[in-house]
Structures are given as structure tokens and as C-alpha cells.
SEMI-830569 format. One record per residue (C-alpha): y, z, x; residue number from 1; residue in three letters. Coordinates in steps of 0.25 Angstrom, whole numbers, plus 5000, padded with zeros to 4 digits. Layout:
N
<y = Y | z = Z | x = X | k = NUM | r = ala> $
...
END
This chain:
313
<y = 5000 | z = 5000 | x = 5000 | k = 1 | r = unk> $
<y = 5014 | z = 4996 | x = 5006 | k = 2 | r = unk> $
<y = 5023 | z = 5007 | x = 5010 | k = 3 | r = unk> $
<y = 5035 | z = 5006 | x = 5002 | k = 4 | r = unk> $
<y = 5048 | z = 5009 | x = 5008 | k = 5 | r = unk> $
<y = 5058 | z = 5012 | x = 4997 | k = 6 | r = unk> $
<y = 5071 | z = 5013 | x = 5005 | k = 7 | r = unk> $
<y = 5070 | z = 4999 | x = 5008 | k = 8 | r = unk> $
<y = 5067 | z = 4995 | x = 4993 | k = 9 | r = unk> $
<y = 5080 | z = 5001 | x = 4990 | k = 10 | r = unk> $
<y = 5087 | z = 4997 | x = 5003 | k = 11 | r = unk> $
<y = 5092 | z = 5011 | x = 5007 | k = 12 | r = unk> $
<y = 5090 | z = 5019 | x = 5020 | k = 13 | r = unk> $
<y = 5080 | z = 5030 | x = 5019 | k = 14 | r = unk> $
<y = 5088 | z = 5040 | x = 5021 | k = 15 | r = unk> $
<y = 5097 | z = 5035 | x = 5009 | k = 16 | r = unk> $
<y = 5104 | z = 5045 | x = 5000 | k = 17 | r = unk> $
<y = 5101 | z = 5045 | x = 4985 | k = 18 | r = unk> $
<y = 5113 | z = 5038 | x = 4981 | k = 19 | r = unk> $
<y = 5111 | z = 5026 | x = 4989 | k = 20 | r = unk> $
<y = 5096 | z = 5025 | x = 4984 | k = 21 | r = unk> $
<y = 5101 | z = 5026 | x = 4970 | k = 22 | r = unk> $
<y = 5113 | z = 5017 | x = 4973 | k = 23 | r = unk> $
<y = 5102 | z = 5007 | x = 4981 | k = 24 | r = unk> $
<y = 5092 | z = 5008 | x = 4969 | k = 25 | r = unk> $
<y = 5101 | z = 5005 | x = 4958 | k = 26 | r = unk> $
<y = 5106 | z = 4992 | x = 4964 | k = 27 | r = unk> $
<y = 5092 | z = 4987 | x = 4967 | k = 28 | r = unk> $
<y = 5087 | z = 4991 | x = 4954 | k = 29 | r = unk> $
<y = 5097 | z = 4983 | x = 4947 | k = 30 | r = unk> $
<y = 5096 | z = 4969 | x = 4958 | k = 31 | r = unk> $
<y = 5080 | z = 4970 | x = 4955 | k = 32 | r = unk> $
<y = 5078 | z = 4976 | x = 4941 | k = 33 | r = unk> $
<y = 5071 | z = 4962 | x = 4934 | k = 34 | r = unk> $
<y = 5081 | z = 4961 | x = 4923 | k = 35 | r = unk> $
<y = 5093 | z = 4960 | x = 4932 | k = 36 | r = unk> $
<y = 5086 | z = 4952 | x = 4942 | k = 37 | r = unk> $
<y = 5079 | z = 4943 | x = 4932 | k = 38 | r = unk> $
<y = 5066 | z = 4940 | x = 4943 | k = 39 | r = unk> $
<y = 5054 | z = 4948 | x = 4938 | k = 40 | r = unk> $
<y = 5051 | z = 4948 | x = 4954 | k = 41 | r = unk> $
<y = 5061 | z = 4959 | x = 4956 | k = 42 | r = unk> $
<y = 5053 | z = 4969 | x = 4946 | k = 43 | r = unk> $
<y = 5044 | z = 4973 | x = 4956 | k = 44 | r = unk> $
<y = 5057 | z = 4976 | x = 4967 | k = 45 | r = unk> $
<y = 5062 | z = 4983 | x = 4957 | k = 46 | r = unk> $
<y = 5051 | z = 4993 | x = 4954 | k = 47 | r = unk> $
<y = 5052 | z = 4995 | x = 4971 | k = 48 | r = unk> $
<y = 5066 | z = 4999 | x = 4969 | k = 49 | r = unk> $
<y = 5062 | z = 5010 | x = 4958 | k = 50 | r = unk> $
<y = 5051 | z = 5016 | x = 4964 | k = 51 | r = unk> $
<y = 5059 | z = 5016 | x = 4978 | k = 52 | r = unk> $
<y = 5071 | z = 5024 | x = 4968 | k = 53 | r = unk> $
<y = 5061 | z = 5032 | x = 4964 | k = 54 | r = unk> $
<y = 5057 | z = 5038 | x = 4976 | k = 55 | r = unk> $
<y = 5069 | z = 5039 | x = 4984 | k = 56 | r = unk> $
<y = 5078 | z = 5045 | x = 4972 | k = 57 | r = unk> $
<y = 5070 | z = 5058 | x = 4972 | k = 58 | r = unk> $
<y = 5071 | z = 5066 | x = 4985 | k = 59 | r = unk> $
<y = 5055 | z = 5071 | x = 4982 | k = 60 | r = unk> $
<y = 5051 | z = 5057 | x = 4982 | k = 61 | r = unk> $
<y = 5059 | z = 5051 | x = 4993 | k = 62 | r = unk> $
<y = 5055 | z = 5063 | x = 5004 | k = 63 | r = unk> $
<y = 5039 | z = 5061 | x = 5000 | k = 64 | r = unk> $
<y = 5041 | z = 5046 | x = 5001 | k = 65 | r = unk> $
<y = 5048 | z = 5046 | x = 5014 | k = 66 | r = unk> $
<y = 5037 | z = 5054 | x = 5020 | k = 67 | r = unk> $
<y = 5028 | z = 5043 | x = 5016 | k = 68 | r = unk> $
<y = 5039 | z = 5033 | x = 5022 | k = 69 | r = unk> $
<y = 5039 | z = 5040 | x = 5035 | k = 70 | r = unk> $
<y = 5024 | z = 5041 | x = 5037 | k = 71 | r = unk> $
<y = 5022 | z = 5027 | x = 5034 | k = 72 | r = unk> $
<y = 5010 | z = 5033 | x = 5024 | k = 73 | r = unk> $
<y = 5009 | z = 5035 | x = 5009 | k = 74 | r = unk> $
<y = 5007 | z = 5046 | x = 5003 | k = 75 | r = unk> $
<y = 4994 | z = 5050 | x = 4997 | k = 76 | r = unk> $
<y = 4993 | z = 5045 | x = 4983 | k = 77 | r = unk> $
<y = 4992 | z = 5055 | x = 4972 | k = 78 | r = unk> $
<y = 4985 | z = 5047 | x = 4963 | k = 79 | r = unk> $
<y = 4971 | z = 5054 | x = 4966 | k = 80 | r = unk> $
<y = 4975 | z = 5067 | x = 4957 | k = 81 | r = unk> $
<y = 4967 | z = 5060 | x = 4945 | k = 82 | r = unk> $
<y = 4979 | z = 5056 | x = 4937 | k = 83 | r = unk> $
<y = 4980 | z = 5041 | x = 4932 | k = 84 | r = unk> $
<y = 4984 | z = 5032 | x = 4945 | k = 85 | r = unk> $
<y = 4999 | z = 5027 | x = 4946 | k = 86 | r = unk> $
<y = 4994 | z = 5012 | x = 4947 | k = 87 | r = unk> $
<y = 4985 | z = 5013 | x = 4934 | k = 88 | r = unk> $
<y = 4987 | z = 5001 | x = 4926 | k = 89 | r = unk> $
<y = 4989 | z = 5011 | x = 4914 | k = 90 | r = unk> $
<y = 5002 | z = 5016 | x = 4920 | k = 91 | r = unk> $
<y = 5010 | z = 5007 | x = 4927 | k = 92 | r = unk> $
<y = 5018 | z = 5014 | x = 4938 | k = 93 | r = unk> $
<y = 5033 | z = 5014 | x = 4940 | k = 94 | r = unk> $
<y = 5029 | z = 5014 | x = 4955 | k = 95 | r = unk> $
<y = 5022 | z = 5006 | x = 4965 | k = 96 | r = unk> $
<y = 5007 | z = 5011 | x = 4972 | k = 97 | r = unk> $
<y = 5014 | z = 5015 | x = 4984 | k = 98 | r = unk> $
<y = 5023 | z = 5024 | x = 4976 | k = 99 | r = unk> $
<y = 5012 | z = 5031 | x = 4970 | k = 100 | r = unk> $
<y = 5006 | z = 5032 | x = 4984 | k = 101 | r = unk> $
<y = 5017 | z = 5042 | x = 4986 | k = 102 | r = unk> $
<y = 5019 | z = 5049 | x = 4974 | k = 103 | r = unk> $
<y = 5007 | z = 5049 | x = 4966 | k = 104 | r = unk> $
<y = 5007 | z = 5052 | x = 4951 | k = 105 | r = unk> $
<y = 5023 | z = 5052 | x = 4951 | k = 106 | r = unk> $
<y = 5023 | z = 5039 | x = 4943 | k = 107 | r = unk> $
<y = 5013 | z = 5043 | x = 4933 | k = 108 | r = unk> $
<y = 5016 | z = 5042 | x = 4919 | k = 109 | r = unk> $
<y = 5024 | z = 5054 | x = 4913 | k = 110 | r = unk> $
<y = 5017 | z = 5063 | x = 4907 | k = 111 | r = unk> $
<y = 5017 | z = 5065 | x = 4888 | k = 112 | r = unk> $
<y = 5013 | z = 5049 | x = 4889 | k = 113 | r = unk> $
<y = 5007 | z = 5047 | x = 4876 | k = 114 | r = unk> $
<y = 4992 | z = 5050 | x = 4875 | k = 115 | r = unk> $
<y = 4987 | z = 5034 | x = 4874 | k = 116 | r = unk> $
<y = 4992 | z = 5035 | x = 4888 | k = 117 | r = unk> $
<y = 4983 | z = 5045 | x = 4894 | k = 118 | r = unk> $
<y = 4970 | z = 5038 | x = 4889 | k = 119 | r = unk> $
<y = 4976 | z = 5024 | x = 4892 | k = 120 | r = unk> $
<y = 4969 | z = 5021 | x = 4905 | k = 121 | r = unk> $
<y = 4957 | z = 5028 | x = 4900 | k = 122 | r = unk> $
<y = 4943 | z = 5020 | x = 4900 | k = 123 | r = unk> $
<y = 4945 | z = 5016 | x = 4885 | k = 124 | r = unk> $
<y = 4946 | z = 5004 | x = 4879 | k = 125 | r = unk> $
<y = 4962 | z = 5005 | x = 4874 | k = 126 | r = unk> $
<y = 4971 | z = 4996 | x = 4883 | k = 127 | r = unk> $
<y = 4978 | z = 5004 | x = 4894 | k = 128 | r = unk> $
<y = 4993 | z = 5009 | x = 4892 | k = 129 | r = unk> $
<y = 5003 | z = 5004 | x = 4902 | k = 130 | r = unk> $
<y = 5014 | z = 5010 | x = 4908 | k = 131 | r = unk> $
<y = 5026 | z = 5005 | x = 4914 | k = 132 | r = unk> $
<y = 5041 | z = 5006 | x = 4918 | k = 133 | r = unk> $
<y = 5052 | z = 4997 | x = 4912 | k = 134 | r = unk> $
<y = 5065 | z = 4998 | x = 4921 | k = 135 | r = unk> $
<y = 5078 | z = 4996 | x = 4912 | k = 136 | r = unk> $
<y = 5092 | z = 4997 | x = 4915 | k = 137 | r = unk> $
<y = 5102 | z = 5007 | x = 4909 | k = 138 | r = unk> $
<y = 5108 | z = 4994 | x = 4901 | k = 139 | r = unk> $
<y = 5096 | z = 4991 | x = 4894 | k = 140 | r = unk> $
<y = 5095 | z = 5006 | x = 4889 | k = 141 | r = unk> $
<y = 5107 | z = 5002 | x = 4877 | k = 142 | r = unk> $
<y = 5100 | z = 4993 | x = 4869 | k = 143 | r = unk> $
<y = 5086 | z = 4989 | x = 4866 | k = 144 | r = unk> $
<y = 5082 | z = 4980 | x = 4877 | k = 145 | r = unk> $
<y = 5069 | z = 4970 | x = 4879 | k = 146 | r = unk> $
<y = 5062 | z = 4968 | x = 4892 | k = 147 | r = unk> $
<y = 5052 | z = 4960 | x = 4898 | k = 148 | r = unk> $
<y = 5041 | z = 4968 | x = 4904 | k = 149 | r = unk> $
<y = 5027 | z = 4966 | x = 4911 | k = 150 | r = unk> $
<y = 5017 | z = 4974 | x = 4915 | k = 151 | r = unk> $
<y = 5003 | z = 4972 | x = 4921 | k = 152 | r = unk> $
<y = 4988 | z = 4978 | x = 4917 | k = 153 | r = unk> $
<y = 4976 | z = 4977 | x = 4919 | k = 154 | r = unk> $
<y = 4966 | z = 4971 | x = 4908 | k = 155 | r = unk> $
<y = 4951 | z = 4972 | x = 4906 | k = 156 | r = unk> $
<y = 4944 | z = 4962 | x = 4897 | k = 157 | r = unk> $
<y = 4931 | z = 4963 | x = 4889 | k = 158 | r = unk> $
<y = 4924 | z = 4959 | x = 4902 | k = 159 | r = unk> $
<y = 4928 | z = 4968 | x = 4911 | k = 160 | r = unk> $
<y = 4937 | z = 4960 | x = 4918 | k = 161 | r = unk> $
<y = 4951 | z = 4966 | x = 4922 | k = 162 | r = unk> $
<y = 4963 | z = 4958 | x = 4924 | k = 163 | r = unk> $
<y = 4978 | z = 4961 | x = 4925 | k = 164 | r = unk> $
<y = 4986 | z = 4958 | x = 4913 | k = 165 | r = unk> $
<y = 5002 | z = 4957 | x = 4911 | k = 166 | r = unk> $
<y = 5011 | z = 4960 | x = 4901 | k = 167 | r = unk> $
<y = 5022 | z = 4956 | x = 4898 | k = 168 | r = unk> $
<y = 5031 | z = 4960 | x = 4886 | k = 169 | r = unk> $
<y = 5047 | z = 4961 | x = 4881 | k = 170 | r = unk> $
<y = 5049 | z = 4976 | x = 4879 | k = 171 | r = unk> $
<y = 5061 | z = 4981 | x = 4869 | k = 172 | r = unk> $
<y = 5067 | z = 4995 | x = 4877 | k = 173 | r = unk> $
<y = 5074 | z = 5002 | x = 4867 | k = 174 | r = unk> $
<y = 5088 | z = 5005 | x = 4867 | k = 175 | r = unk> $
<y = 5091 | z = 5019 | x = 4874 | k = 176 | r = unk> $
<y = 5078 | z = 5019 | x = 4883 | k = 177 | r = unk> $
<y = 5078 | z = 5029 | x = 4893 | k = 178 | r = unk> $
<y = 5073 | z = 5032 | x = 4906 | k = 179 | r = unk> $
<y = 5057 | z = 5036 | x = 4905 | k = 180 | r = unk> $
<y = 5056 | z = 5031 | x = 4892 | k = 181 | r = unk> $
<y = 5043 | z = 5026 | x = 4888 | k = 182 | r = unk> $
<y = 5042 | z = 5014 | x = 4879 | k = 183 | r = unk> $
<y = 5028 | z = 5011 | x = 4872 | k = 184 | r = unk> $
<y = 5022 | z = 4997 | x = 4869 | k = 185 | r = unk> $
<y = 5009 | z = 4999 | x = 4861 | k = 186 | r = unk> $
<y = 4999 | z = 4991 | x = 4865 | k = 187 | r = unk> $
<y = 5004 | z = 4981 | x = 4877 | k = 188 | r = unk> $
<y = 4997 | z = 4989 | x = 4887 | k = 189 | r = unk> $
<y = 4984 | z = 4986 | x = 4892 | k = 190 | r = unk> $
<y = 4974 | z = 4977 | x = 4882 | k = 191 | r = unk> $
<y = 4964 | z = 4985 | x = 4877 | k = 192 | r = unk> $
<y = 4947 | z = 4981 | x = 4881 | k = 193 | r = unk> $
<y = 4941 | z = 4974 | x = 4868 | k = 194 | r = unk> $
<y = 4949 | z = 4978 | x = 4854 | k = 195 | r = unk> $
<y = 4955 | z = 4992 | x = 4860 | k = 196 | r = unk> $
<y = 4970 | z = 4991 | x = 4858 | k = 197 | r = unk> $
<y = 4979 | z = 4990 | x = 4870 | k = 198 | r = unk> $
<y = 4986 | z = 5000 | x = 4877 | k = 199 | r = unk> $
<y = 5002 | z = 5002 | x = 4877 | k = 200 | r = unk> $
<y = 5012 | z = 5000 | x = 4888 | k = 201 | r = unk> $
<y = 5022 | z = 5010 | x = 4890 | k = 202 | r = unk> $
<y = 5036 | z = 5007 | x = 4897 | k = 203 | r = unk> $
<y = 5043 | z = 5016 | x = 4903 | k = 204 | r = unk> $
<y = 5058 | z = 5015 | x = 4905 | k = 205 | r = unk> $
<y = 5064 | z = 5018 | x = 4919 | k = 206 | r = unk> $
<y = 5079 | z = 5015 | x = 4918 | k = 207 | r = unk> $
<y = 5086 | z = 5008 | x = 4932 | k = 208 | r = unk> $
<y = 5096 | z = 5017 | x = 4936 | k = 209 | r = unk> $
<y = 5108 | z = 5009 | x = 4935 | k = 210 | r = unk> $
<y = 5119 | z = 5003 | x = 4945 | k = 211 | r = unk> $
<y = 5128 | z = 5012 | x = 4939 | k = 212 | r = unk> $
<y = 5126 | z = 5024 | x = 4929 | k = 213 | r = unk> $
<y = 5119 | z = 5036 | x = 4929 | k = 214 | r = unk> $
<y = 5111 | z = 5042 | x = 4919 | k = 215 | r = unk> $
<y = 5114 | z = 5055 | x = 4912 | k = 216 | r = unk> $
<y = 5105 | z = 5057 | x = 4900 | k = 217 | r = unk> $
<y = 5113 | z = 5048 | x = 4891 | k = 218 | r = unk> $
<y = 5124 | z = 5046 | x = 4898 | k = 219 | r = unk> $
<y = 5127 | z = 5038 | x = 4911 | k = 220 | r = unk> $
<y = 5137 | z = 5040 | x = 4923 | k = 221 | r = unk> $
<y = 5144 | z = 5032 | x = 4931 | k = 222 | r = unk> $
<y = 5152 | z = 5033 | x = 4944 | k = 223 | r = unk> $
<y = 5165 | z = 5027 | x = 4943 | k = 224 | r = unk> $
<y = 5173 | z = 5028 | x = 4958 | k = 225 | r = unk> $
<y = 5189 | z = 5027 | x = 4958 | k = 226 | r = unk> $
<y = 5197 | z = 5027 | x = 4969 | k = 227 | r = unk> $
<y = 5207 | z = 5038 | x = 4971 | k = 228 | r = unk> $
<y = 5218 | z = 5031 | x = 4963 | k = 229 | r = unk> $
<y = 5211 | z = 5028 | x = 4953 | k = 230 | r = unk> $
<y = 5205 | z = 5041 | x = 4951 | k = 231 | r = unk> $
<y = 5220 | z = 5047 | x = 4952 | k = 232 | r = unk> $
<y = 5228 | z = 5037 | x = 4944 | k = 233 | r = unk> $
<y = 5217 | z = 5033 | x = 4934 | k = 234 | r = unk> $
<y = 5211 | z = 5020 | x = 4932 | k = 235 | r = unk> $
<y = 5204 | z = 5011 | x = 4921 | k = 236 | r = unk> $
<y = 5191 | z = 5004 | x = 4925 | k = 237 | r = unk> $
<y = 5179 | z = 4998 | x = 4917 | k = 238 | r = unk> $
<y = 5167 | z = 5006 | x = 4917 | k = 239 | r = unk> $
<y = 5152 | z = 5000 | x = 4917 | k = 240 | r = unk> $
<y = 5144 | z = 5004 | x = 4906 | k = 241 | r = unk> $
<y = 5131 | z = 4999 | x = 4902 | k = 242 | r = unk> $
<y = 5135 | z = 4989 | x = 4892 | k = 243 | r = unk> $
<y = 5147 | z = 4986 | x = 4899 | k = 244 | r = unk> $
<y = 5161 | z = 4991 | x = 4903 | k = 245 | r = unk> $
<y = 5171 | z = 5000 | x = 4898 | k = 246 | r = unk> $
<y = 5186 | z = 5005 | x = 4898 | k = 247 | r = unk> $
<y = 5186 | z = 5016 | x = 4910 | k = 248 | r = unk> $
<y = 5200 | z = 5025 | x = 4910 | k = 249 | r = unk> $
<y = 5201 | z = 5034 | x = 4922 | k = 250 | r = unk> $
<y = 5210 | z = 5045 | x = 4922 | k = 251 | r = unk> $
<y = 5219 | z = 5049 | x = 4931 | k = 252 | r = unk> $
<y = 5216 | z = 5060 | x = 4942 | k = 253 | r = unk> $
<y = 5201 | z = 5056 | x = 4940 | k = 254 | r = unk> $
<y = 5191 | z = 5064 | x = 4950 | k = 255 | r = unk> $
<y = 5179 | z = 5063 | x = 4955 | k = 256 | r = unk> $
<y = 5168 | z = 5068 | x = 4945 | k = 257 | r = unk> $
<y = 5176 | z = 5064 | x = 4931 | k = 258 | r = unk> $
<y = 5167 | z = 5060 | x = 4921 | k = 259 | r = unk> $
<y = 5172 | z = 5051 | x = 4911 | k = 260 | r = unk> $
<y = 5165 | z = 5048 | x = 4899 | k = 261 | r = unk> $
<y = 5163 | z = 5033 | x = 4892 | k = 262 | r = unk> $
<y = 5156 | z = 5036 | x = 4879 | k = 263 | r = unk> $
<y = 5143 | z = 5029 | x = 4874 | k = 264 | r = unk> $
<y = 5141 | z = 5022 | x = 4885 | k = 265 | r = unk> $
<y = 5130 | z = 5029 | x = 4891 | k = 266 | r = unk> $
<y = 5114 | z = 5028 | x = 4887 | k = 267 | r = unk> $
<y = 5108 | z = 5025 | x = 4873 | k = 268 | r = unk> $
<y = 5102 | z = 5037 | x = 4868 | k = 269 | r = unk> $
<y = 5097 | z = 5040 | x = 4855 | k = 270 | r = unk> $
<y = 5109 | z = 5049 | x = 4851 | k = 271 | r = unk> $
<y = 5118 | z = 5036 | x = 4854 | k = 272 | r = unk> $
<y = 5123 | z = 5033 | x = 4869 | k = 273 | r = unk> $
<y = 5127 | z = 5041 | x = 4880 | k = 274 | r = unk> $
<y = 5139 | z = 5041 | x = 4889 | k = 275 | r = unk> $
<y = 5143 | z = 5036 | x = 4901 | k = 276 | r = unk> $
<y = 5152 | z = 5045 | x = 4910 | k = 277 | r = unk> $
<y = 5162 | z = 5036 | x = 4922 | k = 278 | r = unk> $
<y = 5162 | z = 5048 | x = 4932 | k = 279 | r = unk> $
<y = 5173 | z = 5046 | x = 4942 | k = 280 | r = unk> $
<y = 5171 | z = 5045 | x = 4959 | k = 281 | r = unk> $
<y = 5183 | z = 5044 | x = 4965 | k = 282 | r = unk> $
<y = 5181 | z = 5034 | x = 4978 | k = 283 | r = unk> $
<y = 5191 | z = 5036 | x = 4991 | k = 284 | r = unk> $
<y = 5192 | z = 5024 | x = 4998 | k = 285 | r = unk> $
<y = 5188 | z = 5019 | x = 5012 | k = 286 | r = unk> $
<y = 5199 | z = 5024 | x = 5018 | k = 287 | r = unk> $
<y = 5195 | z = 5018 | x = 5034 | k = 288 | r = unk> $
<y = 5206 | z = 5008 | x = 5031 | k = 289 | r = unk> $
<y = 5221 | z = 5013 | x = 5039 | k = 290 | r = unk> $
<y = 5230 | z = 5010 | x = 5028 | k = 291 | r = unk> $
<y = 5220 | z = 5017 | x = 5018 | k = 292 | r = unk> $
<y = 5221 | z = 5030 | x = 5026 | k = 293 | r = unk> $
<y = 5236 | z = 5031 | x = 5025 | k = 294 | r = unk> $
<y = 5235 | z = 5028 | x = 5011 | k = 295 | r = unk> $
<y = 5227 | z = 5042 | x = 5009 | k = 296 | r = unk> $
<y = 5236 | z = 5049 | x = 5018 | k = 297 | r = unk> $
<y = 5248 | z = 5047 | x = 5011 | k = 298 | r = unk> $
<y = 5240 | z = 5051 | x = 4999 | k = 299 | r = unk> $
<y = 5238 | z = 5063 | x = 5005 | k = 300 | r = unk> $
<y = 5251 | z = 5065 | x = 5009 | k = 301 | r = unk> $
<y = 5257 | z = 5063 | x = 4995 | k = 302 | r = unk> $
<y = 5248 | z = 5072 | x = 4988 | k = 303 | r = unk> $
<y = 5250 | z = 5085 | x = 4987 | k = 304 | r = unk> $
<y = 5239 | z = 5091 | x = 4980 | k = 305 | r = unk> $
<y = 5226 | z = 5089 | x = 4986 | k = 306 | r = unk> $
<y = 5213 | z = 5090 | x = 4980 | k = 307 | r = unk> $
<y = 5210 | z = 5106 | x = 4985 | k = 308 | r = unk> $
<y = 5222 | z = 5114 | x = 4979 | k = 309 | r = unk> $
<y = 5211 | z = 5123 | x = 4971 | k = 310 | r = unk> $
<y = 5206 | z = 5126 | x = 4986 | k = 311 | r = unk> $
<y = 5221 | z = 5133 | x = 4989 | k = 312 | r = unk> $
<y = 5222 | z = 5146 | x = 4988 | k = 313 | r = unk> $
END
């Protein structure tokens, strides 16, 4: 099995902080995700890119995969405790072999599946269940979408005989989908053996972290940096929403930190739609050039109060 090296599927140096793996990840997630890129080639590239996320986004994950990286081995697979293998065809994993190689069971299904789950993979004649991931973006969350999937299997026939089947199928996400969220297609799993029914496939929904917000329940932020003057004088800007732009006024004496909230333009929810909060960064500029140094200077000469006068005694 191939030694995956993570850092260079994301293009970031190992010793990379976790804002520039998230800043790395999101970009390639967008550039590769199949609906933006239109080739169906890219799907495998992009399930690359999530599992290398996935790994070096959590601190327990990354040190137990960089032991592996710097002894050139593998660590043991956990799959020998007696629970279902990660590569079943009854459960398609979200990761790759050489991910399960590491981390064992961690890409097992969730557990409170629905019973049919449990005995899908049993020897009886009912299809097998499938499970797999359906990556969406944020966007696609606000209305009800159709998507093309496809999915692989493996059949038996009346003979014996066991070949690999594919699927695929044009797939209504409903509006408001969330992260996790398990959709159920009865009977477009695997074909049952004689007249026995066939089994179901179950997506499960994994949002791609967007370019741009974050997620807060319902809600979703945004940074939005300012220079100094604009933070002091006030500004108007146009915001990027999910569905679009909006009207941005920024008041005066702004700091670091506001929060500013444009209603209804979060997530779908049941209860309606969330928020999205514009939080203010104000950005100095490079200040390397000459005549950009004097300017601060006189700045700082013509102000008279400066940002410590709680600190005077």
C-alpha cells in the first residue's frame, strides 16, 4: 500500500500551522470539487484533499500520522478487533486503505444506524445496504438540489458468479441539509440473490468547508478586514452572502472584533434561516515603504490619545 503523504496533497510544509492547512484546504476543495471542475476525474483528487483535512485538522491525528511519516511505516491496522472492515462493500469508507492502515475503526459507521444496517452484510439472501459520502457546498444547502452520483458494488448472481456493479442515480438533497445527515434510498443498494429484495443506500452528507464562512449552528461568519481609515472613518462595502451580495454600512471608530449582524442570510433551518455575522479585522498596511512610515509617524504625532489610556494610573 503507497504511503500517503498529506502535506504534499495540500501543498503545505509539515510544519504548517492550522490556518494555513484550513486556508490550503479550502481552496483545493473548491478548484477540485467535481461540480466546480466539471471532470468526473477530479473526484478522486478530491477525496485526497478531505482525507489529507482530515487528518492534519485534528492535533491527535496529525502527531499519530507524523509518527507514521517519519518511520516510513504504517501503523498497524485496527481492523482485527472483530468489527466490520473499513473496505467492506457494505459500508463505503469516507477514507482511503492507507487511511484505515492508521486509524482503524475511526471511519466506521456512526453508531444508532437503523437495524436493517446491522444485519445488511450478514449471509442472507436481502441485498447489501451501502453507505457513502455525498460532498456538498454551503450553497447547495438553500434549496432543494439534484445531484448525480455513482457508487460501485459487488453482485453475486444465481450462479455464483460475483462481478462489480455500478450505479448511478440523480439524487434530490433537500433544502436545509446538514452536516452528517443521513439520507435513505430504499432499495438502490446492492441486488438482492433470487426474488429477496435489494438492499438500501444510505448517503451521508459532508458539507466542504467554504472559501469563506464559517459555521455556527445556523449561523455563519465572515471576516471582513479594513484598513485603518476605514475602520475609523466608516465605510460602505458589498458583503458576499451565499446567494449573493448585499449592502454593508460600516460604522465609524469600528474595532477589531465587531460583530455586525445581516439577518436571514445564514443557514436553512427548520425554524427558517440563520444569520450571517460580518466580523471586523482591521489590516495595517506594509508599512516597508519610506513615505508609508512618515505617514504613521505624523499619525502618531497628531493623535493624542493612544489606545492605552485605561492602563494610566
Amino acid at each position: 500500500m503507497d504511503f500517503q503523504d498529506y502535506y504534499k496533497i495540500l501543498s503545505v510544509a509539515a510544519d504548517a500551522d492550522s490556518e494555513t492547512i484550513k486556508t490550503a484546504y479550502r481552496k483545493l476543495a473548491r478548484k477540485y470539487h467535481p461540480d466546480v471542475s466539471g471532470h468526473h476525474e477530479t473526484e478522486e483528487e478530491f477525496k485526497q484533499i478531505a482525507e489529507a483535512y482530515e487528518v492534519l485538522k485534528d492535533p491527535n491525528k496529525r502527531a499519530q500520522y507524523n509518527q507514521s511519516r517519519e518511520s516510513g511505516e504504517q501503523a498497524d491496522s485496527q481492523g482485527d478487533s472483530g468489527q466490520q472492515s473499513p473496505q467492506s462493500p457494505c459500508h463505503q469508507g469516507r477514507f482511503s486503505g492507507f487511511f484505515s492502515s492508521i486509524f482503524g475503526g475511526a471511519q466506521q459507521p456512526e453508531q444508532g444506524v437503523m437495524a436493517e444496517d446491522s444485519s445488511a452484510c450478514s449471509a442472507t439472501s436481502k441485498g447489501q445496504d451501502i453507505e457513502t459520502d455525498l460532498q456538498i457546498f454551503l450553497e447547495d444547502t438553500l434549496t432543494t438540489t439534484s445531484k448525480r452520483i455513482s457508487y460501485s458494488f459487488p453482485h453475486r448472481d444465481g450462479l455464483g458468479r460475483t462481478s462489480q456493479v455500478t450505479k448511478i442515480l440523480n439524487v434530490k438533497i433537500p433544502q436545509g441539509a446538514v452536516d452528517g445527515q443521513r439520507i435513505r434510498l430504499k432499495g438502490q443498494g446492492a441486488q438482492g440473490l433470487g426474488d429477496a429484495p435489494p438492499g438500501d443506500l444510505y448517503l451521508r452528507i459532508r458539507l466542504v468547508p467554504h472559501s469563506l464562512f464559517d459555521i455556527e449552528a445556523q449561523d455563519l461568519t465572515i471576516i471582513v478586514p479594513l484598513a485603518p481609515w476605514e475602520a475609523a472613518l466608516g465605510t460602505s462595502l458589498e458583503l458576499p452572502t451565499l446567494s449573493g451580495k448585499v449592502k454593508l454600512q460600516i460604522p465609524s471608530n469600528s474595532q477589531t472584533g465587531l460583530r455586525l449582524r445581516i439577518k436571514g442570510h445564514g443557514l436553512v433551518h427548520k425554524g427558517g434561516q440563520g444569520d450571517l455575522y460580518a466580523v471586523v479585522k482591521v489590516v495595517v498596511p506594509d508599512s516597508g515603504s519610506e513615505e508609508i512610515r512618515q505617514y504613521w509617524q505624523q499619525q502618531a504625532g497628531a493623535t493624542a490619545a493612544g489606545p492605552r489610556m485605561e492602563w494610566r494610573g
